[in-house]
KEKE-3310 file (N, C-alpha, C; in steps of 0.2 Angstrom, whole numbers, plus 5000, padded with zeros to 4 digits):
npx = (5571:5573:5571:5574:5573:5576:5579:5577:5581:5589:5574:5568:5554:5537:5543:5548:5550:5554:5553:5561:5556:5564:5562:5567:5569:5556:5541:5535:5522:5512:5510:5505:5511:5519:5522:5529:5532:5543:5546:5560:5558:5543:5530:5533:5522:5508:5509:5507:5499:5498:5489:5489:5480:5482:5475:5474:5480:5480:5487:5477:5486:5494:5486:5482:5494:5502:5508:5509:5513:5519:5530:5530:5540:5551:5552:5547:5543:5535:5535:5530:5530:5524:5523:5529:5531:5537:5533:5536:5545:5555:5559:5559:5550:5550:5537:5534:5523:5526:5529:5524:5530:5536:5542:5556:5561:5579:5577:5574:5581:5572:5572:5563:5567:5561)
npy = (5792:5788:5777:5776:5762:5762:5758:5745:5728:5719:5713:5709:5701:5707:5718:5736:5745:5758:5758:5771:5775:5784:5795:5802:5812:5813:5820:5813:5816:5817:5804:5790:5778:5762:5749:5737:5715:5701:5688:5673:5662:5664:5673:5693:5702:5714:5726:5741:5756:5769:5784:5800:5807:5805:5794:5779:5762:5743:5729:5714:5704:5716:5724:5737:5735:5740:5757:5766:5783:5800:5811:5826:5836:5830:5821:5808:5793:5783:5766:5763:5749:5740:5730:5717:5701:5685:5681:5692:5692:5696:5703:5719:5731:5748:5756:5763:5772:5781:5793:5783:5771:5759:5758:5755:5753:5747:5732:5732:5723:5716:5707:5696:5688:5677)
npz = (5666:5682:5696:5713:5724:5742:5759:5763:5773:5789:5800:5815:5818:5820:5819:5811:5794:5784:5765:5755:5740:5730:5715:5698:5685:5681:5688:5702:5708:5699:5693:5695:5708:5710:5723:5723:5728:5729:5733:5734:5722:5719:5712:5706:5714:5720:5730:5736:5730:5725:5719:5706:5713:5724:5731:5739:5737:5745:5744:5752:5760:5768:5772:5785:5790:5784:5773:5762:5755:5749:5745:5741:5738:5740:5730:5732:5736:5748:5758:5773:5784:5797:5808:5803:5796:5794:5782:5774:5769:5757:5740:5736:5725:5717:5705:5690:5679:5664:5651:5642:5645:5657:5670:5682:5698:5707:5714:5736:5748:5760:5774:5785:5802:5812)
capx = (5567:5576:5569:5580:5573:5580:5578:5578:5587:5585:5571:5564:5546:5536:5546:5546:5555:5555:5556:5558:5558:5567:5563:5571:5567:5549:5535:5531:5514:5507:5510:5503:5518:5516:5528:5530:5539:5544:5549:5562:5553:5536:5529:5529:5517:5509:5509:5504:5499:5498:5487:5492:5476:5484:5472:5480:5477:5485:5486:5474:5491:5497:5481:5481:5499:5510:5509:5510:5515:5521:5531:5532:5545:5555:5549:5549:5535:5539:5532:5530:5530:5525:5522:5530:5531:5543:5532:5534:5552:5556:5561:5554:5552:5544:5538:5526:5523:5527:5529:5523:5535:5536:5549:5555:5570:5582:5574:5579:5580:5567:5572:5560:5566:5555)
capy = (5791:5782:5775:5771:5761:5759:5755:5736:5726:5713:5715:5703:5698:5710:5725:5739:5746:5762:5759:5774:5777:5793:5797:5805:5813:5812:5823:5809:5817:5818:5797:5780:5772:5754:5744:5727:5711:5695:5680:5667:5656:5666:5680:5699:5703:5720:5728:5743:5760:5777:5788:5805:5809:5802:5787:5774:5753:5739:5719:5711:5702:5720:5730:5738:5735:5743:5760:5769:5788:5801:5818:5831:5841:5826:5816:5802:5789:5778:5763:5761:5744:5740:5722:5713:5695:5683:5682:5698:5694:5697:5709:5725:5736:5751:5757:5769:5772:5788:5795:5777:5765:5755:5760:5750:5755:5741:5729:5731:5718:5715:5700:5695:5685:5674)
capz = (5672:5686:5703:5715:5729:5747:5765:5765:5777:5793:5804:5818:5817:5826:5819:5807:5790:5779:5761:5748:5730:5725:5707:5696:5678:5682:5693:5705:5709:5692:5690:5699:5710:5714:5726:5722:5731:5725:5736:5728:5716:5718:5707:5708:5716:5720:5737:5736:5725:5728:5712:5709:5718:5731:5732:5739:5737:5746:5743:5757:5765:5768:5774:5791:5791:5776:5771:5756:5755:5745:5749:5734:5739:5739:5723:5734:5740:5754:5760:5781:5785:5803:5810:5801:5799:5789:5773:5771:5765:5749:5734:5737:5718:5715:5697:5687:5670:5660:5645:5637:5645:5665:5673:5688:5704:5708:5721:5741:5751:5765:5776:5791:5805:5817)
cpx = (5571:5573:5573:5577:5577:5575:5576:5581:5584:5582:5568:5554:5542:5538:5543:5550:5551:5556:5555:5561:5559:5567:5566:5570:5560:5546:5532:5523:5510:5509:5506:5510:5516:5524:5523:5533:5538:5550:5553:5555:5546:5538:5531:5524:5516:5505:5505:5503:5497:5497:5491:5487:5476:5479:5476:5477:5482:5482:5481:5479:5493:5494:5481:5489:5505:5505:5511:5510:5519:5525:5535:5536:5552:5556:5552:5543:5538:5533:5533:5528:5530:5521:5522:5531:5536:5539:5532:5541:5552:5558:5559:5556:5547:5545:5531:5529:5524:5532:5529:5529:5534:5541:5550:5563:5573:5577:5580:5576:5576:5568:5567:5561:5561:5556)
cpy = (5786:5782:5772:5771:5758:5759:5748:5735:5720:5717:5708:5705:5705:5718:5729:5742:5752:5761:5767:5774:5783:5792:5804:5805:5813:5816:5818:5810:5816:5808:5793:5778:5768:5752:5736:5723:5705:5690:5676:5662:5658:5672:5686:5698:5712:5721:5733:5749:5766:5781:5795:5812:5807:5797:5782:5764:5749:5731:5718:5708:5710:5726:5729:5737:5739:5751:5766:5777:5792:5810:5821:5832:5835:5821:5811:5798:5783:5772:5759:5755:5741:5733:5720:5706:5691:5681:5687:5696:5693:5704:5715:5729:5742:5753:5760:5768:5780:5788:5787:5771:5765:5758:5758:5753:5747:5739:5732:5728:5719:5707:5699:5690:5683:5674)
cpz = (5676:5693:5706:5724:5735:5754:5768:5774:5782:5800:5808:5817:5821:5823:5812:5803:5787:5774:5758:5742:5731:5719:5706:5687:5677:5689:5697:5708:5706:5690:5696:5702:5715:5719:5725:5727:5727:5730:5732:5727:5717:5711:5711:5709:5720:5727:5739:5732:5727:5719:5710:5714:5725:5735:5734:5741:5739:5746:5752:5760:5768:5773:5782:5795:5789:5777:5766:5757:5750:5748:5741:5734:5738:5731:5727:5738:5743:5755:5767:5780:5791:5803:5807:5801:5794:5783:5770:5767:5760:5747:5734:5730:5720:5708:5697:5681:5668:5656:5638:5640:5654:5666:5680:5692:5703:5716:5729:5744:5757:5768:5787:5795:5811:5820)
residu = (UNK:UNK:UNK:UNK:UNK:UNK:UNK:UNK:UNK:UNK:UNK:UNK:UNK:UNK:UNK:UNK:UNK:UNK:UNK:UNK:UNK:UNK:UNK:UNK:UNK:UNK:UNK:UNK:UNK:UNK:UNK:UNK:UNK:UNK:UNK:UNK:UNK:UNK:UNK:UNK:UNK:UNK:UNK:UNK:UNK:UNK:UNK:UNK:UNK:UNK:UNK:UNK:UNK:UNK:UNK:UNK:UNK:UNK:UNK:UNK:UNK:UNK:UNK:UNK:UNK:UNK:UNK:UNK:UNK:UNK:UNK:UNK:UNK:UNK:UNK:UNK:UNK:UNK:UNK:UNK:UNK:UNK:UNK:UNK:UNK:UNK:UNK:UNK:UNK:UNK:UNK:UNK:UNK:UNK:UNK:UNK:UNK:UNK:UNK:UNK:UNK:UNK:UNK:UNK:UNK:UNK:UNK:UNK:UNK:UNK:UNK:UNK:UNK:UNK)
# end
C-alpha cells in the first residue's frame, strides 16, 4: 500500500491549495482516509476524514474552510483548502488503515504567508 501525497506549497493568507493523496495497492473507497498536519514542535493533528460511505469529518479549526473529497476513478482523495490563514502551515499527511496496519504518504508542505 503506498500513498503519495501532493500539492503543498507557498500561498498568501487569504488564498487557496489542492492537496491529493494518490493510493496505490488499495481500493480507496472501501477504506477511512484521514489527512493530517503537524506544525514544527506541535503534534499530528487530524484535519479531516472521509469514510467509505463517504461521510466526511473535519477539525473545528478547519470547518467551513477545508474540504475533504474523494474520486474513485482516480483512487485518490483531495483535500481543497480555501482561506487560508498562516496557522494552517504545516505538514500535511494522509493515511488509512488496511489489511491490519496504518499506512501513512510522505508529508507536503503547506506554507501560509501573512
Amino acid at each position: 500500500v503506498q500513498l503519495q501525497a501532493s500539492g503543498g506549497g507557498l500561498v498568501q493568507a487569504g488564498g487557496s491549495l489542492r492537496l491529493s493523496c494518490a493510493a496505490s495497492g488499495i481500493i480507496i473507497r472501501l477504506n477511512v482516509v484521514d489527512w493530517y498536519r503537524q506544525a514544527p514542535g506541535n503534534q499530528r493533528d487530524l484535519v479531516a476524514s472521509i469514510t467509505s460511505g463517504g461521510m466526511t469529518n473535519y477539525a473545528d479549526s478547519v470547518k467551513g474552510r477545508f474540504t475533504i473529497s474523494r474520486d474513485n476513478a482516480k483512487n485518490t482523495v483531495y483535500l481543497q483548502m480555501n482561506s487560508l490563514k498562516p496557522e494552517d502551515t504545516a505538514v500535511y499527511y494522509c493515511a488509512t488503515e488496511s489489511y491490519g496496519g496504518r499506512f501513512w504518504g510522505r508529508g507536503t508542505h503547506v506554507t501560509v504567508s501573512s
